[in-house]
C-alpha positions as CSV (number, residue, x, y, z in Angstrom):
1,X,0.0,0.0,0.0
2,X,1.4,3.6,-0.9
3,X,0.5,6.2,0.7
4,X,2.5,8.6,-0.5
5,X,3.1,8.8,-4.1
6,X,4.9,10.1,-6.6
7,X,7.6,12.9,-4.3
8,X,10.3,14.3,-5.1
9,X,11.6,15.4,-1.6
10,X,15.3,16.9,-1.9
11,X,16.8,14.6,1.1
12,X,20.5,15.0,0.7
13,X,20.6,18.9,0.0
14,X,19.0,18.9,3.9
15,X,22.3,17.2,5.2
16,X,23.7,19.6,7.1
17,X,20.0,20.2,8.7
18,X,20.1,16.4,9.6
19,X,23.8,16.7,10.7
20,X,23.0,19.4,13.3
21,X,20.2,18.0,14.9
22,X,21.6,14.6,15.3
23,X,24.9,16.2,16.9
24,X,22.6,18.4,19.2
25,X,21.0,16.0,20.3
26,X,24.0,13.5,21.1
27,X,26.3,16.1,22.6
28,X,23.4,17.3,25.1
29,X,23.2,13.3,25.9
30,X,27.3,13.2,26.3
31,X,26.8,15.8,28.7
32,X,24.0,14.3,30.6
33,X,26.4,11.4,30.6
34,X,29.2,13.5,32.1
35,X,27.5,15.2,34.8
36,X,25.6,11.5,36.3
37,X,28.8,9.8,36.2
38,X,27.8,7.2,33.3
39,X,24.4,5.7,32.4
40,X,21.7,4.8,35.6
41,X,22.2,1.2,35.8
42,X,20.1,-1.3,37.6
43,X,20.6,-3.9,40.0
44,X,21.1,-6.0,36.6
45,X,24.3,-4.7,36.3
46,X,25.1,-3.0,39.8
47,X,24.0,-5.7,42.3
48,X,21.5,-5.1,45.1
49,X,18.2,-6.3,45.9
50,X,14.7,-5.1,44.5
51,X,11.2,-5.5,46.7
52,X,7.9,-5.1,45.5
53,X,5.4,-4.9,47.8
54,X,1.1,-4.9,47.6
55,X,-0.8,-2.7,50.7
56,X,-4.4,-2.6,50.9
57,X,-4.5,1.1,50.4
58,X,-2.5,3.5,48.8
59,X,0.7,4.2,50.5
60,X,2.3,7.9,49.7
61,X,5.9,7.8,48.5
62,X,7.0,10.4,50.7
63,X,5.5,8.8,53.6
64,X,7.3,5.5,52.8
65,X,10.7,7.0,51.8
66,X,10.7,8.5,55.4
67,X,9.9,4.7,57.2
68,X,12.7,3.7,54.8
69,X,15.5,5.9,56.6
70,X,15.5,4.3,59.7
71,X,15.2,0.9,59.0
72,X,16.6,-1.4,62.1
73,X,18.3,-4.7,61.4
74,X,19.5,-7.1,63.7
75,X,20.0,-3.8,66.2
76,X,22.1,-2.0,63.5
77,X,19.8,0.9,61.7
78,X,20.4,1.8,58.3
79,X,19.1,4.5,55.9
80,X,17.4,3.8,52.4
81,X,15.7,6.6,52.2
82,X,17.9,7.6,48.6
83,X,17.1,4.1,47.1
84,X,15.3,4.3,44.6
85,X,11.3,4.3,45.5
86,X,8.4,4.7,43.2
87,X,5.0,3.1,42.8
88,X,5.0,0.4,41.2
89,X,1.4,0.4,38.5
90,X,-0.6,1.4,41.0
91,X,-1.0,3.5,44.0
92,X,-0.9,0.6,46.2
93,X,2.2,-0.8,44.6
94,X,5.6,0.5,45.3
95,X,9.3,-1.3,44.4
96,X,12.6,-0.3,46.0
97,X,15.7,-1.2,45.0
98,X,18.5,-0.8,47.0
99,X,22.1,-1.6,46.0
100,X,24.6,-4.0,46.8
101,X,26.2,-3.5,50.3
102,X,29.3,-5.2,51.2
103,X,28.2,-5.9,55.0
104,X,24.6,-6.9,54.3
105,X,23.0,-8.8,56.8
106,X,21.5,-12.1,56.1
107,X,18.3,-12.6,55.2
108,X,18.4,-9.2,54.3
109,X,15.3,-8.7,51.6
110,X,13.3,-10.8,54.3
111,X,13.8,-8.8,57.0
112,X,13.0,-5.7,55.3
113,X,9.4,-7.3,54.3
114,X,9.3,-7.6,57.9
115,X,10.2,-4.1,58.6
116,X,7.5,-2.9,56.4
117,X,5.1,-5.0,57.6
118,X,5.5,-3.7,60.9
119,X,5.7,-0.9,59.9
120,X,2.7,-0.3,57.7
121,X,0.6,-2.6,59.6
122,X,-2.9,-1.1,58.5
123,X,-2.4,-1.2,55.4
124,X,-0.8,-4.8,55.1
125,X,-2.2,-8.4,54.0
126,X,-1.7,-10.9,56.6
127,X,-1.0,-13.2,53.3
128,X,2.6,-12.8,52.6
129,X,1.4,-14.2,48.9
130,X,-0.5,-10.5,48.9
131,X,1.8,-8.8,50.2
132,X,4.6,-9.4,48.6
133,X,4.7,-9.1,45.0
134,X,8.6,-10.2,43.8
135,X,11.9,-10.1,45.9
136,X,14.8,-10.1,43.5
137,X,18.7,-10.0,44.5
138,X,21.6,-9.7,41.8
139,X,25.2,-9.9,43.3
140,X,27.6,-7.8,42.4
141,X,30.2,-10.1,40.8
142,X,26.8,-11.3,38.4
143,X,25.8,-7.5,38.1
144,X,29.4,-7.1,36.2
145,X,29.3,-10.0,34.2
146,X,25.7,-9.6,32.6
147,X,27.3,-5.9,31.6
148,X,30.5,-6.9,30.3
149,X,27.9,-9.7,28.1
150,X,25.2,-7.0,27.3
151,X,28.1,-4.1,26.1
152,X,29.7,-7.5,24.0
153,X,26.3,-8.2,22.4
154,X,26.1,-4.7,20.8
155,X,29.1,-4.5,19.8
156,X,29.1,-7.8,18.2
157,X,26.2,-7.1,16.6
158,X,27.4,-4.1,14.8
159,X,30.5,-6.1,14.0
160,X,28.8,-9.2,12.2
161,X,26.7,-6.2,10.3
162,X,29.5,-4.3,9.6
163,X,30.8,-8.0,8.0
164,X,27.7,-8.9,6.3
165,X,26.7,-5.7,4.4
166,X,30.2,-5.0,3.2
167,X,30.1,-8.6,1.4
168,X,26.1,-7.7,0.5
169,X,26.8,-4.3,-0.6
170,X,30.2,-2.9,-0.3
171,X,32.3,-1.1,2.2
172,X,30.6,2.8,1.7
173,X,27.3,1.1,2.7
174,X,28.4,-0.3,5.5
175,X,30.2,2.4,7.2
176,X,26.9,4.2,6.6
177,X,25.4,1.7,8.1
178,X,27.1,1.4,11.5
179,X,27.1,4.8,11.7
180,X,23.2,5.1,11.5
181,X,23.1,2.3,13.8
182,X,25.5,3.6,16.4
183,X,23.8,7.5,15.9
184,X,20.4,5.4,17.3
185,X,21.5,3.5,20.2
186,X,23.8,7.1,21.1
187,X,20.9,8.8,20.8
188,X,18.4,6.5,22.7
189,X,21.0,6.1,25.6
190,X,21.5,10.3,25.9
191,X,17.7,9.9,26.2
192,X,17.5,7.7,29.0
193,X,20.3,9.9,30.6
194,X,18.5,13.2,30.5
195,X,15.4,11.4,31.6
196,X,16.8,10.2,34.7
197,X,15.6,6.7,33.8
198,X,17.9,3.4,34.2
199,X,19.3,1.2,32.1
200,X,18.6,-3.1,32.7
201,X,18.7,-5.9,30.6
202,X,15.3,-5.3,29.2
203,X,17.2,-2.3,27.7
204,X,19.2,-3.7,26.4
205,X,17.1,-6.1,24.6
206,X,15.4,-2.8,23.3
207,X,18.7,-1.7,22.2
208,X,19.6,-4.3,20.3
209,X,15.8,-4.3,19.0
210,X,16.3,-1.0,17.8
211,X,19.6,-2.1,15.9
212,X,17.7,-4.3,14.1
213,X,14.5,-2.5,13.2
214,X,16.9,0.7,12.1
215,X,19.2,-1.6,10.2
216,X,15.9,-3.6,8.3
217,X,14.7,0.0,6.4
218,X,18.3,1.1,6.2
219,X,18.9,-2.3,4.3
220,X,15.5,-1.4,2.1
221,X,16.7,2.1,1.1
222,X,20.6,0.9,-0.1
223,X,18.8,-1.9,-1.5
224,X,16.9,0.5,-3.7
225,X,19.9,2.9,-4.3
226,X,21.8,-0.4,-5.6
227,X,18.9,-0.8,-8.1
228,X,18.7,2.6,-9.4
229,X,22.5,3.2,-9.8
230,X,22.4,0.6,-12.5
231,X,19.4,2.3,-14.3
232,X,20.0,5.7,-13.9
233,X,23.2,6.3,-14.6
234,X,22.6,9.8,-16.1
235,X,21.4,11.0,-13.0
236,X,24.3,12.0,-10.1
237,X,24.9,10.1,-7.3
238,X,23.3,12.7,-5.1
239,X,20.0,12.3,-7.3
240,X,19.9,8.3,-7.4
241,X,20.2,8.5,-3.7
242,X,17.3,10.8,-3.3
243,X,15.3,9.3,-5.6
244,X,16.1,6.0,-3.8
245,X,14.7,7.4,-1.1
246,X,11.7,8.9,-2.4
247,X,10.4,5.5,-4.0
248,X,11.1,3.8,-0.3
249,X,8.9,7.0,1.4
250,X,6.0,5.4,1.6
251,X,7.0,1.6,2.5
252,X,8.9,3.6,5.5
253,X,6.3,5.4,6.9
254,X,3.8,3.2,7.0
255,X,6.5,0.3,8.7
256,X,7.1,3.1,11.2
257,X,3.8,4.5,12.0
258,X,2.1,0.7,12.6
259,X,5.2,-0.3,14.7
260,X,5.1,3.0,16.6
261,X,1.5,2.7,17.7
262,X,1.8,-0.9,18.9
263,X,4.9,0.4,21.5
264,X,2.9,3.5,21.9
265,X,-0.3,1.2,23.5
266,X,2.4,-1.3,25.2
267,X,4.1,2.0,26.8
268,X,0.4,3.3,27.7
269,X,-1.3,0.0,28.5
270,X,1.6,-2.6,29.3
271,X,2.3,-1.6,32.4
272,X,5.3,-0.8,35.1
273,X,7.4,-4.3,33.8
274,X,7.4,-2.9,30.2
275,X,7.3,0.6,30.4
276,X,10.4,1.7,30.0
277,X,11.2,-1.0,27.1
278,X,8.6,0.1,25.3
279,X,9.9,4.0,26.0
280,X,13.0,2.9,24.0
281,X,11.2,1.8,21.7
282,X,9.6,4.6,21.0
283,X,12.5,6.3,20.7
284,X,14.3,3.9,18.1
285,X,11.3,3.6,15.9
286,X,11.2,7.2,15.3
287,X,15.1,7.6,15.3
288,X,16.2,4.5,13.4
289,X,13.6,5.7,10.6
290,X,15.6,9.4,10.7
291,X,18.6,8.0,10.8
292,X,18.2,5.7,7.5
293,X,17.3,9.1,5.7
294,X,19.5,11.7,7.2
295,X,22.9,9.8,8.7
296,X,23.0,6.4,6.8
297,X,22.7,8.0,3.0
298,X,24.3,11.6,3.0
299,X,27.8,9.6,4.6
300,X,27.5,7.1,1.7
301,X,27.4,10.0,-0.6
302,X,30.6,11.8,1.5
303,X,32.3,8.6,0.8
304,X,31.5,7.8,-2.6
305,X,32.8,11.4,-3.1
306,X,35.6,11.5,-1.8
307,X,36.9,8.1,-3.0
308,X,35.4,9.3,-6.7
């Protein structure tokens, strides 16, 4: 189905347009970066210990980060009132995660259950099955293995497609490529910085999602360049590539715009688990699509200029 027919949109004299939005973008996310000391990561990665808890009524955030910064255990008192807190779907749901201590006590996630239990005792099931919703503990020696693995993945992945499109294509294409690629998961991750919001292994997963989806309409429009260099050749490279693009518009678009609104109801509807997976998803559909157009194609053309 086409959409959009018959345009003759001027992509690559916009370059520089493209250019200084992408590198607006990425530098403000550098600096985010900078200033938090790295990406948020999660217990996935740091180690630690993540409760979520169910109370019969709703419990305000506030109110439960002050209970949380004098929490007694085994006579020694600790304060986790700067963990991270937050409801957790609903208004009688709340998670904490707290990270990895060296010293921690044993038993520890069970004894802060008990802790809030007694502490919220009102509010509280006497079922511990209602009460408590998940109990999960990452040690730090896994938390650093699982993000060594998750940084090898991408990089891997934009190795083997760095291989593969040079053999499929050639070498142009597949810097262009990797660069679009790389320009989305930058991009996504300055995102998440500014946002405040952390990155876990679901993230990750969305990451490498987003690699593929970018790379999939990326593949679509060189495809189509490859096509038209052979029966246009009176037309300059500049003209075959937006012309390339222009017969890809409307297969683009309407890939994007269906995937984009089923993340958009997952990120609405999905819930707490799957928010923020579908947020990057978001993100990648609508930057992996701008990126095909405006990073991938004008640095094939720099090349093929400059080795012309």
């Amino acid at each position: 189905m086409r959409i959009i027919k018959d345009t003759n949109i001027q992509f690559m004299s916009q370059h520089k347009l493209g250019a200084f939005l992408s590198g607006a973008v990425i530098i403000s996310g550098i600096i985010s970066l900078i200033l938090a000391g790295g990406p948020l990561l999660s217990i996935d990665f740091k180690g630690g210990t993540l409760l979520a808890v169910h109370f019969e009524e709703p419990v305000d955030v506030n109110e439960f980060r002050s209970a949380m910064s004098n929490v007694n255990i085994d006579g020694e008192s600790f304060d986790f009132s700067k963990a991270e807190i937050k409801l957790f779907g609903s208004p009688q749901d709340i998670s904490v995660r707290i990270p990895h201590m060296d010293q921690e006590p044993e038993n520890f996630a069970q004894k802060i259950i008990s802790y809030l239990r007694n502490s919220f005792s009102s509010k509280v099931s006497e079922s511990d099955s209602d009460f408590i919703l998940s109990i999960e503990k990452v040690g730090p020696k896994i938390g650093a293995e699982l993000s060594n693995k998750a940084i090898l993945a991408i990089v891997s992945a934009l190795g083997l497609i760095l291989f593969y499109i040079s053999i499929r294509f050639e070498f142009n294409f597949a810097l262009g490529a990797i660069a679009a690629l790389t320009h989305d998961v930058f991009v996504t991750l300055g995102i998440f910085s500014i946002m405040g919001y952390e990155i876990s292994l679901p993230i990750i997963a969305a990451f490498l999602t987003i690699v593929g989806y970018s790379l999939n309409d990326t593949i679509v429009i060189f495809d189509r360049i490859r096509e038209n260099i052979k029966s246009m050749k009176r037309l300059s490279y500049s003209e075959v590539i937006d012309k390339s693009i222009n017969d890809s518009l409307s297969r683009t678009i309407v890939t994007s715009i269906t995937t984009f609104i089923v993340v958009l109801i997952l990120w609405l509807f999905g819930g707490e688990v799957i928010n923020l997976f579908a947020f990057a998803m978001m993100i990648g559909v609508i930057v992996g699509t701008y990126s095909s157009i405006f990073v991938a194609c004008p640095l094939v053309l720099r090349l093929h200029t400059r080795n012309k």
